[in-house]
C-alpha positions as CSV (number, residue, x, y, z in Angstrom):
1,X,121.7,50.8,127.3
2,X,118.9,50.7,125.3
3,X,118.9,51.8,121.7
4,X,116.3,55.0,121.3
5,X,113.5,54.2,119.2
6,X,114.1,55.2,115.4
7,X,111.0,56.1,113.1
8,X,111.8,57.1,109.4
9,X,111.1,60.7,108.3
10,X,108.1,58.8,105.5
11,X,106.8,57.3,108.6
12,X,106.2,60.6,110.5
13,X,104.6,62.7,107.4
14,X,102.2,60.2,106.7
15,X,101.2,59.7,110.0
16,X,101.0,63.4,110.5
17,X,99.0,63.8,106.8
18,X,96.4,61.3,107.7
19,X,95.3,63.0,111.1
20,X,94.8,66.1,109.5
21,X,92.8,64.9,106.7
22,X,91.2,62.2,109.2
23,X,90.0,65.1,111.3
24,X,89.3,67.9,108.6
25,X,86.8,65.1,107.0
26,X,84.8,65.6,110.5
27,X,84.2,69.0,109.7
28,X,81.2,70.5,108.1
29,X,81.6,71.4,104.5
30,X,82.1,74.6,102.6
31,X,81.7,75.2,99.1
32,X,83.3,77.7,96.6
33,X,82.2,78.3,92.8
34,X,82.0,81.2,90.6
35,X,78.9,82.4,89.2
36,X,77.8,84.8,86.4
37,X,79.0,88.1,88.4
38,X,81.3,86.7,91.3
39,X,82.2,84.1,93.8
40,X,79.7,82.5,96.0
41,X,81.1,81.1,99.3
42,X,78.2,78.7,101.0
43,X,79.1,76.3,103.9
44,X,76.9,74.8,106.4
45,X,77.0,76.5,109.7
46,X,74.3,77.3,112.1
47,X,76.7,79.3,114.0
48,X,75.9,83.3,113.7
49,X,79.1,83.9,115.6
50,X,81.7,81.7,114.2
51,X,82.2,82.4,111.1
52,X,83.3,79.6,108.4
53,X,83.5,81.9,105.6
54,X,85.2,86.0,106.1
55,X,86.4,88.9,104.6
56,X,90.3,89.6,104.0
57,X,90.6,92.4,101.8
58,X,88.5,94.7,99.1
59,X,87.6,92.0,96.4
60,X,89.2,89.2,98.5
61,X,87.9,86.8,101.0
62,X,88.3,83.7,102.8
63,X,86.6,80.3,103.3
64,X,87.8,77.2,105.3
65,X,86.8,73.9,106.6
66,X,88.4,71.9,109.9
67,X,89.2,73.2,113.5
68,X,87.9,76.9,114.4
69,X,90.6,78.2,116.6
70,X,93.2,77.1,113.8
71,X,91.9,78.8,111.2
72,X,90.5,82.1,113.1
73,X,94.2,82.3,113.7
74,X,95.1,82.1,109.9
75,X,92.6,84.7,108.7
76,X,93.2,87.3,111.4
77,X,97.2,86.8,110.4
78,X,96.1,86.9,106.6
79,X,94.0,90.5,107.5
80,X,97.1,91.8,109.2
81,X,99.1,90.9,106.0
82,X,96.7,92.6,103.6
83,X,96.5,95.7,105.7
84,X,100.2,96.4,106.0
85,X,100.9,95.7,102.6
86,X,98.0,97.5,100.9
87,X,99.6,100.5,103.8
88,X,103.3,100.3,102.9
89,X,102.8,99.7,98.8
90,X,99.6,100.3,97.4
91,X,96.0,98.3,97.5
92,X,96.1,96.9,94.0
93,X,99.1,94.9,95.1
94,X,97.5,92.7,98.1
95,X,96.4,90.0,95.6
96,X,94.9,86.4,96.3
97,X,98.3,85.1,94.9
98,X,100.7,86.9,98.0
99,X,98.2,85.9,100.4
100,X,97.8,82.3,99.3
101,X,102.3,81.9,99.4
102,X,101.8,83.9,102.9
103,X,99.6,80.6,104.0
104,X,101.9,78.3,102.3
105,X,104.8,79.2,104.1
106,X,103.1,79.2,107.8
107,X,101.1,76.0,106.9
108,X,104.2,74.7,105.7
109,X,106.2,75.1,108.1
110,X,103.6,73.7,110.8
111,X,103.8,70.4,109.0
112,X,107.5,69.9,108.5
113,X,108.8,71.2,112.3
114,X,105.7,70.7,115.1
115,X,104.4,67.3,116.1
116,X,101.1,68.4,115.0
117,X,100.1,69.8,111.9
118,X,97.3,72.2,111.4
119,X,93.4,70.5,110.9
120,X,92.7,73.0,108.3
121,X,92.2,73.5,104.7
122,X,91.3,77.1,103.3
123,X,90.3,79.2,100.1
124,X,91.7,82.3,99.3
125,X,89.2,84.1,96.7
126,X,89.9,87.0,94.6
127,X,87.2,88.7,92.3
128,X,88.5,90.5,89.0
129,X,87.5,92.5,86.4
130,X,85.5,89.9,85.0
131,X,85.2,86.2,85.2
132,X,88.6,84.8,83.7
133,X,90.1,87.3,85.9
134,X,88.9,85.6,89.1
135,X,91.0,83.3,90.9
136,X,90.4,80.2,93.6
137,X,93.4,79.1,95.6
138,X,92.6,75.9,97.5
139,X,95.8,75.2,100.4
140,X,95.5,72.2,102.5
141,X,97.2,71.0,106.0
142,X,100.9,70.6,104.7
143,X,100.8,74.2,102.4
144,X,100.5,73.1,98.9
145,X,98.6,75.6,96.8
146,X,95.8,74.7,94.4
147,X,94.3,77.2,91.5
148,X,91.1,75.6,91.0
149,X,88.8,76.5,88.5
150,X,85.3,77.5,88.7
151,X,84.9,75.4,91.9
152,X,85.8,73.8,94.7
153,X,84.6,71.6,98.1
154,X,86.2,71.4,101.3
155,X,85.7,69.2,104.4
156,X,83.2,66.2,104.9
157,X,82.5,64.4,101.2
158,X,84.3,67.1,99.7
159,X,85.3,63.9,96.9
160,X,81.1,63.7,96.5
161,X,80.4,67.1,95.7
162,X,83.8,67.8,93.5
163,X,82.9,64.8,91.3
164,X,78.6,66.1,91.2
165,X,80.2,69.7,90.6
166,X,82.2,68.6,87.6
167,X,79.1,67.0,86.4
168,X,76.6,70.0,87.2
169,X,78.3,73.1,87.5
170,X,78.3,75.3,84.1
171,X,80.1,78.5,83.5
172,X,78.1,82.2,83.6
173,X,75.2,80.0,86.1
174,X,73.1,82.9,87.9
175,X,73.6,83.6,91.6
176,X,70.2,81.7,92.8
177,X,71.5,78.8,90.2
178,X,74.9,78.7,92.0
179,X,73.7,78.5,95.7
180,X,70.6,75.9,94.7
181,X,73.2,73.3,93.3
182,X,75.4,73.9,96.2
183,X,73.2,73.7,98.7
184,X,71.5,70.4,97.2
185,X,75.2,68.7,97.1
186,X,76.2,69.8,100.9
187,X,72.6,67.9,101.7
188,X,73.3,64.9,100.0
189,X,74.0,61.9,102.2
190,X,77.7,60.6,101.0
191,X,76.7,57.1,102.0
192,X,73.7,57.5,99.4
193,X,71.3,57.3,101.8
194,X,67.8,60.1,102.3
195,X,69.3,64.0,101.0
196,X,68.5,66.5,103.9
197,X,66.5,69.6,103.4
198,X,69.0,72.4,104.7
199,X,67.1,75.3,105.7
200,X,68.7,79.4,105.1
201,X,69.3,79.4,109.0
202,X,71.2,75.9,108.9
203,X,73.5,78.0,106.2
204,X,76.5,81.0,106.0
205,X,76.2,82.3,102.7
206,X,78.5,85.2,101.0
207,X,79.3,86.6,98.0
208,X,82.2,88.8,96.2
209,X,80.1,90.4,93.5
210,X,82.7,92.1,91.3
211,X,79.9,94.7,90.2
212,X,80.2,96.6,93.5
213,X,82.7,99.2,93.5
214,X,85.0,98.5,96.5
215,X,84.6,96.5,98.7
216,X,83.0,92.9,96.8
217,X,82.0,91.1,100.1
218,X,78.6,91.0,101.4
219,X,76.7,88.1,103.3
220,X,73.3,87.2,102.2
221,X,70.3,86.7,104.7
222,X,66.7,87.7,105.3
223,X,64.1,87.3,102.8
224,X,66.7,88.4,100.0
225,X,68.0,84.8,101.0
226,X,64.9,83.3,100.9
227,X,64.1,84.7,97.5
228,X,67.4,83.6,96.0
229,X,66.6,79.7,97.4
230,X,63.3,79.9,96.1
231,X,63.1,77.9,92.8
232,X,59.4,79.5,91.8
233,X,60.7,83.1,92.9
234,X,61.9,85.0,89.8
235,X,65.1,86.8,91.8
236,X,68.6,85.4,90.0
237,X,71.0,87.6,91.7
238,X,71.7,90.3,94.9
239,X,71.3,94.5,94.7
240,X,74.9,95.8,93.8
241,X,74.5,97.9,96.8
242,X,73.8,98.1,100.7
243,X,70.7,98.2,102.4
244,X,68.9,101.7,102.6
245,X,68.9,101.6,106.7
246,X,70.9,103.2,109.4
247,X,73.8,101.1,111.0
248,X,76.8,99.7,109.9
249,X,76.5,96.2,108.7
250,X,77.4,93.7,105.7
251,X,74.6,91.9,105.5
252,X,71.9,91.9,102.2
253,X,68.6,91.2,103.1
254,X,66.4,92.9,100.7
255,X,65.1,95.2,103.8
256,X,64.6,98.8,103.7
257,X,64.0,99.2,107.4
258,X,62.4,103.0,107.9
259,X,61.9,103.4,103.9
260,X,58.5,102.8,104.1
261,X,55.3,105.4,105.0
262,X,51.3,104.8,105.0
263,X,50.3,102.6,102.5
264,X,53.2,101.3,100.6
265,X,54.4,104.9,99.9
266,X,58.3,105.3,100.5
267,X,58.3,107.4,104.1
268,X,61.2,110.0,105.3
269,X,65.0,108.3,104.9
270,X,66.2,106.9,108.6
271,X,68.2,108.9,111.0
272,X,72.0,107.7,110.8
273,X,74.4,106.2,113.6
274,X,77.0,108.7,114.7
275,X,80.3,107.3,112.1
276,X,77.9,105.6,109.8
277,X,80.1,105.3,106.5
278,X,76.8,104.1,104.5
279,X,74.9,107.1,105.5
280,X,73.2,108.3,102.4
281,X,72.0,111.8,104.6
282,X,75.1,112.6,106.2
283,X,73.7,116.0,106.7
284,X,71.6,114.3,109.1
285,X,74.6,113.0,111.4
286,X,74.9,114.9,115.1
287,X,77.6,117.2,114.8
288,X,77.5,117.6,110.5
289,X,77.6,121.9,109.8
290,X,74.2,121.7,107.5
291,X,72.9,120.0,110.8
292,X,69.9,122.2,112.0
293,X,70.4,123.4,115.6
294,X,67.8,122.8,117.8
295,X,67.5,126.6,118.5
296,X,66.9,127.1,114.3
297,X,63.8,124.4,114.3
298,X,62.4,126.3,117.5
299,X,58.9,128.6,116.7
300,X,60.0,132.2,116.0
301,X,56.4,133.3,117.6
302,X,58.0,134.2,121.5
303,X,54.6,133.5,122.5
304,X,53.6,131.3,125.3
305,X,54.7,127.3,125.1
306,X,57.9,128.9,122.6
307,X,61.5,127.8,123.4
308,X,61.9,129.6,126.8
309,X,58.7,129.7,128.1
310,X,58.5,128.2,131.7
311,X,55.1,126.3,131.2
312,X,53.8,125.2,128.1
313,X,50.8,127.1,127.0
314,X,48.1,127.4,124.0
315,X,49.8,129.5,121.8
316,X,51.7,128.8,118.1
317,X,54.1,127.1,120.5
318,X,52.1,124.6,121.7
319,X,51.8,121.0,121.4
320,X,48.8,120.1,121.7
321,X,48.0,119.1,118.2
């Protein structure tokens, strides 16, 4: 009978440490850093569908580097754990903190009982009241919890641009400041060979801006982007509030579709989507009471072409004009 083949429990956790850092390394990476009025989250992704970088909660949000599936799975658990929490307590006590131990424990426990760990590492961000009140916690593959400060790098090189960060990155930096070193490090070759040039659409860029009044998270795109990236443009940070256009969206990008008349003067507000929660005319939603009717806007004149006419004529009621 042979004897069954014995591997010490050291043996397993480093094999199973250096896969998942072998394989998170592959990944594209994602930077975090604070800036004068929030947190920045910028990671190189092409994708406009996967997202690298979401939203969790009202001032909270989510960043992380290595295998899609795995970590699409973590932040859709970590939105069902804000939800019912802020539901059964109160909002003010889903914090970065709880949500970070919540990730701990699952990410933990992943390492220590399956034969493969999770190819992930993640951010949880939290923006406060101001900036010593914001708070970075960094988790990797086997659950331990980091607090960084100011910063921090996740996937390929993330070593390169930690060490040019602690070199580059200043306290109270402006919001076009923030993403222009950030952007410059995730282009740098970490063999030292030629930088590349990443261009807005090669890039998934959001922010928590603390000065917005509930909800901090909004992506940045469009020529507000542009601006931001541009080092002779004189724009430093991002409006503190939506878009003046119809739809529902969380996306700033400087345009004010429908705002605009005959030369350059501002023209009637858009129309607003049935349910549109940014709707700065609700009055002008279907089915609002200081709605008009359609019979109120008719001509009074019952003249021929009026509401009820069977053929349009060339009375007041007409449309000929």
């Amino acid at each position: 009978m042979s004897m069954p083949f014995y591997v010490s429990p050291e043996q397993i956790m480093k094999d199973k440490a250096d896969y998942a850092r072998r394989n998170i390394a592959r990944g594209r990476p994602v930077v975090v850093l604070q800036y004068d009025t929030g947190i920045a989250f910028v990671a190189e992704n092409p994708s406009r569908a996967l997202h690298k970088v979401s939203e969790i909660y009202d001032r909270m949000a989510f960043g992380a580097a290595g295998k899609y599936p795995e970590f699409e799975n973590l932040r859709v658990a970590g939105v069902r754990y804000s939800d019912l929490r802020g539901y059964s307590y109160d909002r003010t006590d889903v914090t970065a903190r709880g949500l970070a131990n919540f990730y701990a424990q699952i990410l933990g426990t992943v390492f220590t009982t399956e034969n493969k760990p999770l190819e992930v590492e993640i951010v949880v961000a939290e923006v406060g009241a101001d900036a010593d009140d914001d708070t970075i916690y960094r988790l990797t593959y086997d659950g331990s919890v980091v607090e960084e400060n100011g910063f921090v790098a996740m996937g390929a090189a993330a070593d390169q641009i930690t060490t040019a960060m602690q070199q580059q990155w200043q306290p109270g930096m402006t919001l076009a400041a923030a993403l222009r070193l950030a952007i410059d490090l995730l282009g740098r070759d970490p063999g030292g060979g030629t930088s590349r040039q990443l261009a807005p659409g090669q890039l998934e860029i959001a922010v928590l801006d603390r000065l917005r009044p509930r909800r901090a998270f909004r992506r940045l795109g469009g020529p507000l982007l542009e601006s931001l990236l541009a080092e002779d443009d004189p724009t430093t940070g991002v409006p503190h509030t939506d878009d003046r256009r119809a739809g529902l969206h969380d996306t700033l990008t400087g345009v004010d579709n429908g705002r605009e008349g005959q030369n350059g003067e501002e023209g009637p507000p858009p129309v607003p989507r049935t349910g549109d929660p940014v709707s700065e005319r609700p009055e002008q939603e279907p089915g609002h009471p200081q709605r008009p009717a359609a019979d109120e806007a008719a001509p009074e004149d019952g003249g021929e072409g009026s509401e009820g006419s069977g053929e349009a004529g060339d009375g007041p009621g007409s449309n000929d004009e």
